[in-house]
C-alpha positions as CSV (number, residue, x, y, z in Angstrom):
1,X,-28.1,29.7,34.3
2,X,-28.4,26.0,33.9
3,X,-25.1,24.5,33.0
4,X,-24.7,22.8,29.7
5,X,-23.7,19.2,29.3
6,X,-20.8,18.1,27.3
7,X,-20.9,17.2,23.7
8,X,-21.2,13.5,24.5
9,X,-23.5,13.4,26.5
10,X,-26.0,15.5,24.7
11,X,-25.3,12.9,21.8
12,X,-25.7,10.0,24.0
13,X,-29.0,11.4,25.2
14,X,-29.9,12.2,21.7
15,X,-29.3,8.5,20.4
16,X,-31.4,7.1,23.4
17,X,-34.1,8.9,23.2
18,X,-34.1,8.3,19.5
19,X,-33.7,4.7,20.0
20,X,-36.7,4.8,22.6
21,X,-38.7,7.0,20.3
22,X,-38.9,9.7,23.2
23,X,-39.9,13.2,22.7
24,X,-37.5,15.7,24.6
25,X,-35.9,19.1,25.2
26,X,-32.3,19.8,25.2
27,X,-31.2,21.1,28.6
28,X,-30.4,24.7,29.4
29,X,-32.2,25.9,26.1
30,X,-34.6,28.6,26.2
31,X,-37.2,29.1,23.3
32,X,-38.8,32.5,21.9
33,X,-41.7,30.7,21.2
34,X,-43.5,27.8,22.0
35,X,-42.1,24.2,23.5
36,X,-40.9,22.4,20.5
37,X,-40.5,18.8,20.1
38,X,-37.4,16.5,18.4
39,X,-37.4,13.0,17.7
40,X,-34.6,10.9,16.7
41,X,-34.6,7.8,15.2
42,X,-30.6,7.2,14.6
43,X,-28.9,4.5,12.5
44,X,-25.6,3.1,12.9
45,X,-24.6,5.7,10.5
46,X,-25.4,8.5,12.7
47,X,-24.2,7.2,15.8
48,X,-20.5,7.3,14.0
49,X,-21.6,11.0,12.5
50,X,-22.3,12.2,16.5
51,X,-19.3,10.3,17.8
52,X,-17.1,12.4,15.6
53,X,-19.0,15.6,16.4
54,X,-18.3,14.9,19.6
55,X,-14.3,14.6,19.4
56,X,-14.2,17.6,17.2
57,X,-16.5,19.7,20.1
58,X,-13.2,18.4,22.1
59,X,-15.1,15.7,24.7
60,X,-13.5,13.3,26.3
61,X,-12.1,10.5,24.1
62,X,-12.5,8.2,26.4
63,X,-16.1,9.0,27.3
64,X,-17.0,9.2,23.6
65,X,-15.1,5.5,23.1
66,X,-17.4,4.2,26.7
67,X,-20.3,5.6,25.8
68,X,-21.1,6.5,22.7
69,X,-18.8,3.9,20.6
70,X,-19.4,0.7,23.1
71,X,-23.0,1.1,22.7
72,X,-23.1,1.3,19.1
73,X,-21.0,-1.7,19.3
74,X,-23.1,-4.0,21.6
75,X,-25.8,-2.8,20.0
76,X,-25.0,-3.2,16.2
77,X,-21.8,-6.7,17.0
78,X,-22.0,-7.0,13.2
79,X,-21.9,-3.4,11.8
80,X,-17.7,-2.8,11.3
81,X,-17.7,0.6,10.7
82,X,-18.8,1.0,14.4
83,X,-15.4,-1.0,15.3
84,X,-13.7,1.1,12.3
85,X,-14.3,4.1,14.4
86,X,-13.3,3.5,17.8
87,X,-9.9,2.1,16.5
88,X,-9.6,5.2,14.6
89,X,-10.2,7.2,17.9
90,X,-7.9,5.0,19.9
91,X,-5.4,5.5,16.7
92,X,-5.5,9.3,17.0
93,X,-5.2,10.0,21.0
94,X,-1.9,7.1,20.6
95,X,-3.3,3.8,22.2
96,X,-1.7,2.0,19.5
97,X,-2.7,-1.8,20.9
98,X,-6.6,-0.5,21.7
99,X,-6.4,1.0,18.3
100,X,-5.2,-2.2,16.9
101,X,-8.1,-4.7,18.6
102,X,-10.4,-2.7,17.6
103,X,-9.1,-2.8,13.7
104,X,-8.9,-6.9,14.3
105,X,-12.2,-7.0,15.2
106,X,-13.8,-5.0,12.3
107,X,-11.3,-7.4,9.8
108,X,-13.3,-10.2,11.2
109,X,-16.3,-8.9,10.2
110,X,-14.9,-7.8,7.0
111,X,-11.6,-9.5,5.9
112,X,-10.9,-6.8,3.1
113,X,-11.8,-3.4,5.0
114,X,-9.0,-1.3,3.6
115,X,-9.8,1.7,6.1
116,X,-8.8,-1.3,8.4
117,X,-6.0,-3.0,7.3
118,X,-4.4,1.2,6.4
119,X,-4.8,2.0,10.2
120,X,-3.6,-1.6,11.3
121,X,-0.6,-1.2,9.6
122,X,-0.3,2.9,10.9
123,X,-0.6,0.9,14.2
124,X,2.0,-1.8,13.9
125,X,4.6,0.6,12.3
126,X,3.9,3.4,14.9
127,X,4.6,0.6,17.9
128,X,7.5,-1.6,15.6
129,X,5.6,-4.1,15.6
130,X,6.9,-6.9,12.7
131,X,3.1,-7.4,11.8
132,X,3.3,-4.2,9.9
133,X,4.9,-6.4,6.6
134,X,2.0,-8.9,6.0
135,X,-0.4,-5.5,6.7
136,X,0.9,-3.8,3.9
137,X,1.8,-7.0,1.4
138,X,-2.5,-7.3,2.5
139,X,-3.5,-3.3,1.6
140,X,-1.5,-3.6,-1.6
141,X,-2.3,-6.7,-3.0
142,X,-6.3,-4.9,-2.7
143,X,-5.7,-1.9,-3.7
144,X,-2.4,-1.8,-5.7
145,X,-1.3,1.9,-5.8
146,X,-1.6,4.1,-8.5
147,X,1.2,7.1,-8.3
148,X,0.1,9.0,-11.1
149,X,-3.5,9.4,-10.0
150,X,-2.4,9.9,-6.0
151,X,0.2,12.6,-7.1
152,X,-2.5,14.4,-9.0
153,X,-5.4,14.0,-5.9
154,X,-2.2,15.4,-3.9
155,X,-1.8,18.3,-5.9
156,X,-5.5,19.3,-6.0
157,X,-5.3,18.9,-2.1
158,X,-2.3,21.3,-2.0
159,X,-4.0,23.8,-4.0
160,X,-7.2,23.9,-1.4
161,X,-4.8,23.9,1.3
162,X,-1.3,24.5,1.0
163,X,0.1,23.9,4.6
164,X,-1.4,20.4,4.6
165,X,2.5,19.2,5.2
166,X,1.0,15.6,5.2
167,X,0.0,15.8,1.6
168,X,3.0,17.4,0.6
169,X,4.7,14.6,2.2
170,X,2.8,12.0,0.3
171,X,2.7,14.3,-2.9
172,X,6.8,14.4,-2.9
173,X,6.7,10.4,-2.5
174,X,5.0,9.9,-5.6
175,X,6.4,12.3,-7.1
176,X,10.0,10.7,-6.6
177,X,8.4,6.9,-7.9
178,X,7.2,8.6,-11.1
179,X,11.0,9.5,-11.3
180,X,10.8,13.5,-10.8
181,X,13.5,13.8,-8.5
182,X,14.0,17.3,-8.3
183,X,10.3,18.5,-7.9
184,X,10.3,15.6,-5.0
185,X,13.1,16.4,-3.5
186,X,11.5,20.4,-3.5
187,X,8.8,19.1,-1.8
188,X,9.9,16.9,0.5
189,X,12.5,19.2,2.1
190,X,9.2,21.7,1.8
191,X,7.4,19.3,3.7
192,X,10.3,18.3,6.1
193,X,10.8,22.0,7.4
194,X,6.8,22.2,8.3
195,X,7.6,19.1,10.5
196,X,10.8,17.4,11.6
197,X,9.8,15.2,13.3
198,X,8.2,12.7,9.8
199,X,10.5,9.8,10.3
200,X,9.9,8.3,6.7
201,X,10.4,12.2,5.0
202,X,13.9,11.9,7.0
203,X,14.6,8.8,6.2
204,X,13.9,9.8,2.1
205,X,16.3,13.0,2.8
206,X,19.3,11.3,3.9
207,X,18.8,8.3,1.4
208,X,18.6,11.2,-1.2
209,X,21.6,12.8,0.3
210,X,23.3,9.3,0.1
211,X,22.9,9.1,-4.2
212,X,25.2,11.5,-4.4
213,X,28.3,8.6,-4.2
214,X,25.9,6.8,-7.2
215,X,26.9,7.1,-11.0
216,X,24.1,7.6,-13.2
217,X,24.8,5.6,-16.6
218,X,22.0,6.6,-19.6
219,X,21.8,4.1,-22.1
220,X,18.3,4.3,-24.7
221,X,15.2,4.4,-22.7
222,X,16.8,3.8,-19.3
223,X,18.8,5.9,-16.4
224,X,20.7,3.2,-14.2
225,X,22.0,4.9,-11.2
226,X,24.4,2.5,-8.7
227,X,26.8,2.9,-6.8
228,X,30.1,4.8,-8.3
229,X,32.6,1.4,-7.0
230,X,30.2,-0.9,-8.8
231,X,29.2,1.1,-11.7
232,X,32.2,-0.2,-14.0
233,X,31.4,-3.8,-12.9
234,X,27.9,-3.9,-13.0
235,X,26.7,-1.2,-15.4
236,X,27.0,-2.4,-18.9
237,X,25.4,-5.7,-18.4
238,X,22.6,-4.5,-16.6
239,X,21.7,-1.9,-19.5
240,X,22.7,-4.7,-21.9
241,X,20.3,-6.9,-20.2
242,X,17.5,-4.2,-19.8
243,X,17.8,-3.6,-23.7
244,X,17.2,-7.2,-24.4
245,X,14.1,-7.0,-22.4
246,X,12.9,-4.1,-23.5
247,X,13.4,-4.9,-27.3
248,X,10.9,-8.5,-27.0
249,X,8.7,-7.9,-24.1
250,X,7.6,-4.3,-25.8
251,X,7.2,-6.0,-29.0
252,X,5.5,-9.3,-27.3
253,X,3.0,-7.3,-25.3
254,X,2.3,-4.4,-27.5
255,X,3.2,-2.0,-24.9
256,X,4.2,1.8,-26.0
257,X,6.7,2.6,-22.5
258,X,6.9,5.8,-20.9
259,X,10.2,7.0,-20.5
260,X,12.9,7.2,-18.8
261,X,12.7,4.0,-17.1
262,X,15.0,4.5,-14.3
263,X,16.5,1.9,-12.5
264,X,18.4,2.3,-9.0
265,X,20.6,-0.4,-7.8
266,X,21.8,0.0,-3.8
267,X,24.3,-1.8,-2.3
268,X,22.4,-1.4,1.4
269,X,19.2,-3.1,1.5
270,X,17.4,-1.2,4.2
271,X,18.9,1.9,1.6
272,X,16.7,0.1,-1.1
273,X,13.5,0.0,1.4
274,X,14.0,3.9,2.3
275,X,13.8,4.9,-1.6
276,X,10.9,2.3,-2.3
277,X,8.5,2.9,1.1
278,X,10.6,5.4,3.3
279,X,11.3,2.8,6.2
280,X,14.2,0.0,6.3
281,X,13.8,-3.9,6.9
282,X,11.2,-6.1,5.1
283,X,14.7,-7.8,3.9
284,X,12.5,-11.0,1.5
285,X,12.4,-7.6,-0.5
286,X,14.9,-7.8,-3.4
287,X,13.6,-5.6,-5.8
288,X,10.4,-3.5,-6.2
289,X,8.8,-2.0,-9.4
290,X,6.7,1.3,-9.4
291,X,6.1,1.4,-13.0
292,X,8.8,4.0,-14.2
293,X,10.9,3.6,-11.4
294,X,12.8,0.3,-10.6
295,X,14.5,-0.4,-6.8
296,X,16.6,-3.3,-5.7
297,X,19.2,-4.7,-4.3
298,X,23.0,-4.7,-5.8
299,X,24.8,-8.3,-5.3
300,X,26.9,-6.3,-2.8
301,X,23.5,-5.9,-0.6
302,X,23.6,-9.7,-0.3
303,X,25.5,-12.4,0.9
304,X,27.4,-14.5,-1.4
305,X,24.8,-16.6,-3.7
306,X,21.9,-15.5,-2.0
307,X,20.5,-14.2,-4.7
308,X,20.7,-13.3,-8.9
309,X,20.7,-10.1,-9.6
310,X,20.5,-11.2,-13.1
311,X,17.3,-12.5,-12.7
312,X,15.9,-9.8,-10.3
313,X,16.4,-7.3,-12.6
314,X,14.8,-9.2,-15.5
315,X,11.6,-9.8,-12.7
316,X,11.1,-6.4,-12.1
317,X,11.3,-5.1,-15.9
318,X,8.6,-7.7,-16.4
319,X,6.9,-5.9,-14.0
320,X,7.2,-2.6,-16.2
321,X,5.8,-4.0,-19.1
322,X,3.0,-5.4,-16.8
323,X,1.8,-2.1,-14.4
324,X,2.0,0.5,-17.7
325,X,0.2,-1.7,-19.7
326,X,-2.4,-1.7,-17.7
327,X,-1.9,1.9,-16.3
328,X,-1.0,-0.2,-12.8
329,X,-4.3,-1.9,-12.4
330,X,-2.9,-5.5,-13.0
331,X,-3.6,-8.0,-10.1
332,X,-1.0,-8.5,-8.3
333,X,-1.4,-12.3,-8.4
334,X,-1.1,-12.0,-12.5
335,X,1.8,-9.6,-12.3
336,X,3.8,-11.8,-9.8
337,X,3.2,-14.9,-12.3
338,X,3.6,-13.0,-15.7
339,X,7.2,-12.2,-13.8
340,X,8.3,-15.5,-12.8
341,X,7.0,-17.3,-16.1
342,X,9.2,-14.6,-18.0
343,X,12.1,-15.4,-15.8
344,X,12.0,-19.1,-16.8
345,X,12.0,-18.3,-20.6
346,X,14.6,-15.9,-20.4
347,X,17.4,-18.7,-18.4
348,X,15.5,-22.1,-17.6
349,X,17.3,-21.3,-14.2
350,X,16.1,-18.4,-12.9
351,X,12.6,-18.5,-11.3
352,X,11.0,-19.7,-8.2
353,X,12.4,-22.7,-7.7
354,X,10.4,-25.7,-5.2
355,X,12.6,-27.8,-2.9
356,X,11.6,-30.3,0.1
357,X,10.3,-27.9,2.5
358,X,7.1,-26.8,0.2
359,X,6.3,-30.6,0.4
360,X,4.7,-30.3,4.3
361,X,2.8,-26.7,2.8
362,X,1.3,-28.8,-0.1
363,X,0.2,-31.6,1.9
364,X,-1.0,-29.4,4.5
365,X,-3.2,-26.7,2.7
366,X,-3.2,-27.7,-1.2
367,X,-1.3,-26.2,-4.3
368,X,-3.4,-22.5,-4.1
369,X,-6.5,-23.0,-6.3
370,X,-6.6,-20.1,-9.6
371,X,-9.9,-18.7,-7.6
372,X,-7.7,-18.3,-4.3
373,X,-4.5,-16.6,-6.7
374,X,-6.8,-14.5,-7.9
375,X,-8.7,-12.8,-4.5
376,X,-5.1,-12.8,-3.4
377,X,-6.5,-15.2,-0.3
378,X,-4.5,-13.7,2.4
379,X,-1.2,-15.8,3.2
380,X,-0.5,-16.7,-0.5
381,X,1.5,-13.3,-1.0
382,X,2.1,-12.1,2.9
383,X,4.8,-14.5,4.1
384,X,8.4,-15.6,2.2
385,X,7.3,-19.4,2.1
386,X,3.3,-19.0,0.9
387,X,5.2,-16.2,-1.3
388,X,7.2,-18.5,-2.9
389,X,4.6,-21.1,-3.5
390,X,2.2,-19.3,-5.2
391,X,4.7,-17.2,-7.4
392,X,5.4,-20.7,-8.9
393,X,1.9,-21.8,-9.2
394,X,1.0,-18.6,-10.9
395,X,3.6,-19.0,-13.7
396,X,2.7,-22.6,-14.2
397,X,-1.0,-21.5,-14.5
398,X,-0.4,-18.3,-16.2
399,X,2.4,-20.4,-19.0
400,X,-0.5,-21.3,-21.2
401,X,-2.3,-17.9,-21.5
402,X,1.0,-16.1,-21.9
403,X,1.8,-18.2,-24.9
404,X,0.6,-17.0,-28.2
405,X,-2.8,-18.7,-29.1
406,X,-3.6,-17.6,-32.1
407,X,-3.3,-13.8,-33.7
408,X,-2.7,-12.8,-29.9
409,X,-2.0,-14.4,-26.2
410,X,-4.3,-14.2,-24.0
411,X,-2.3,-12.7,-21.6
412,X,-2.0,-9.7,-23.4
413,X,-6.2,-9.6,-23.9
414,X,-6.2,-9.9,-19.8
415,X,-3.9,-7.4,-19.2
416,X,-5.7,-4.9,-21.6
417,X,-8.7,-5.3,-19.9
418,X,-7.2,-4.9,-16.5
419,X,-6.2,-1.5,-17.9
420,X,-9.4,-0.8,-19.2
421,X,-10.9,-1.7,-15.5
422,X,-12.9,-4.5,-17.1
């Protein structure tokens, strides 16, 4: 009997012959009846629809990623998807650096690719490569994420298949920023025994592990939970200086809360980074809001007059009042300025603050124009200086809209439509 070709290369054979408009006969195939003839005229599309048939039959990954994939590439230098694919085949069988080129290239052909940037930064954190910060400050300031929706597309995923350990993985995560610590500590040990070997899952185990030396203080809406050696320092002005928030930002933005608000204050930063994203560093990180759930460093995380915890902490409620009033679809670029701006009104110093070094970054590439603040042009909101910048230009050009004018500000208006997806 006629031996049978591999997967590929009855796809390859299939796409040039369609490309040539030939008529043909796969090999090996015996008909009942009489000769039949196919002809294929593929697209781009189908090319990546046979290249994944093809893995899944269990070819060769590099003969699909020589063959198949380079064609479609030399053929089609434009089309990203076709670069899309072989970095996510390079991705899956571990070449972390092909993977990556392959990324680079389709992000070149289309700057915001999120299917991209996610498996650039799934590269770069897989490898340690520092590049994996800016990836992610780049995926999020796209697509800022919403936890309620994810932990409810996770749950319906768990339902059609309940040993999907990923899922459960990212279902606990979610689960633990919308402040249900004990369902997502259930599920992430859940999804920790169907693999061990999850570093961020660990990493959120042993942080959990580590609250037990925090106190938890209740006061009104919020749940402060800190360290038990700071808690008689630090606790009463913090919830002091939450109320205060609470009681003129609710009332100036016509925001209804959902409660608790819980607010966690670690004296370890990369502790902070493992409760907000699972993996230490990215140390320009001093707070980080989720909506309900508020991270960030205690003064003890930093050196002496580093930074104001003070001020942080009044940032990030800002940031409440921001994400829930617009069910977490507020730009980033807003949110960031809407912050700031606040921050100035509350103590005239607190803020972002401009010395000489932003003078060269001025002359050099401009004050960042309201158009480039609001496509969150890559480099405004990726590296500390840039991040800087253009948190104080966004709360000089977001002062006037956040001011009442007339019956209601116009920050308000913008942030209800942002909520309303308009």
């Amino acid at each position: 009997m006629p031996r049978r070709p591999t997967c590929c290369v009855w796809l390859c054979f299939i796409a040039n012959a369609g490309a040539r408009q030939t008529t043909f006969r796969p090999w090996g195939v015996r008909w009942n009846g009489p000769d039949r003839a196919f002809r294929y005229s593929p697209s781009s599309e189908l090319m990546l629809v046979l290249g994944r048939i093809s893995e899944l039959q269990g070819d060769n990954p590099k003969t699909i990623l020589n063959s198949l994939y380079a064609t479609l590439m030399e053929e089609a230098p434009t089309y990203a998807p076709g670069f899309l694919a072989a970095g996510d085949l390079a991705c899956r069988k571990w070449d972390y650096q092909l993977a990556a080129e392959y990324y680079e290239k389709a992000l070149k052909l289309q700057k915001d690719n999120q299917d991209a940037l996610a498996g650039l930064a799934e590269c770069y954190w897989k490898s340690s490569d520092p590049r994996l910060e800016e990836c992610l400050e780049r995926l999020l300031a796209l697509n800022p994420h919403h936890f309620r929706e994810a932990a409810e597309f996770e749950r319906r995923a768990l339902e059609s298949d309940p040993d999907d350990y990923l899922a459960r993985a990212y279902y606990a995560f979610d689960l633990l920023r919308l402040g249900d610590a004990v369902e997502g500590r259930r599920q992430l040990e859940q999804a920790f025994k169907a693999d061990r070997y999850n570093v961020t899952v660990f990493n959120m185990l042993n942080l959990l592990d580590s609250l037990q030396r925090f106190e938890t203080v209740e006061r009104g809406p919020f749940v402060l939970q800190l360290p038990r050696k700071e808690a008689p320092i630090l606790a009463n002005d913090a919830l002091a200086l939450l109320q205060e928030a609470y009681a003129s930002y609710t009332r100036k933005y016509e925001v209804e809360l959902e409660k608790p608000i819980r607010v966690q204050m670690f004296d370890h930063h990369d502790d902070s980074m493992v409760r907000s994203v699972g993996l230490p560093g990215s140390v320009g990180h001093l707070g980080i809001c989720f909506g309900q759930l508020v991270t960030m460093d205690s003064p003890s995380a930093r050196s002496k007059g580093e930074a104001n915890w003070k001020s942080v902490l009044w940032h990030e409620f800002v940031h409440v009042i921001t994400l829930q009033k617009t069910k977490n679809r507020v730009p980033r670029w807003l949110s960031e300025s809407i912050s700031v701006y606040e921050e100035t009104q509350r103590d005239p110093a607190w803020g972002q603050r401009l010395n000489v070094q932003y003078k060269a970054i001025v002359e050099h590439d401009n004050l960042p124009s309201t158009p480039a603040l609001k496509n969150s042009k890559p480099g405004l909101f990726d590296r500390g200086a840039t991040t800087t910048l253009a948190q104080a230009e966004g709360s000089a050009r977001s002062s006037p809209f956040t001011d009442v004018i007339g019956p209601r500000s116009a920050s308000i208006r913008g942030l209800e439509q942002s909520g309303s997806g308009a």
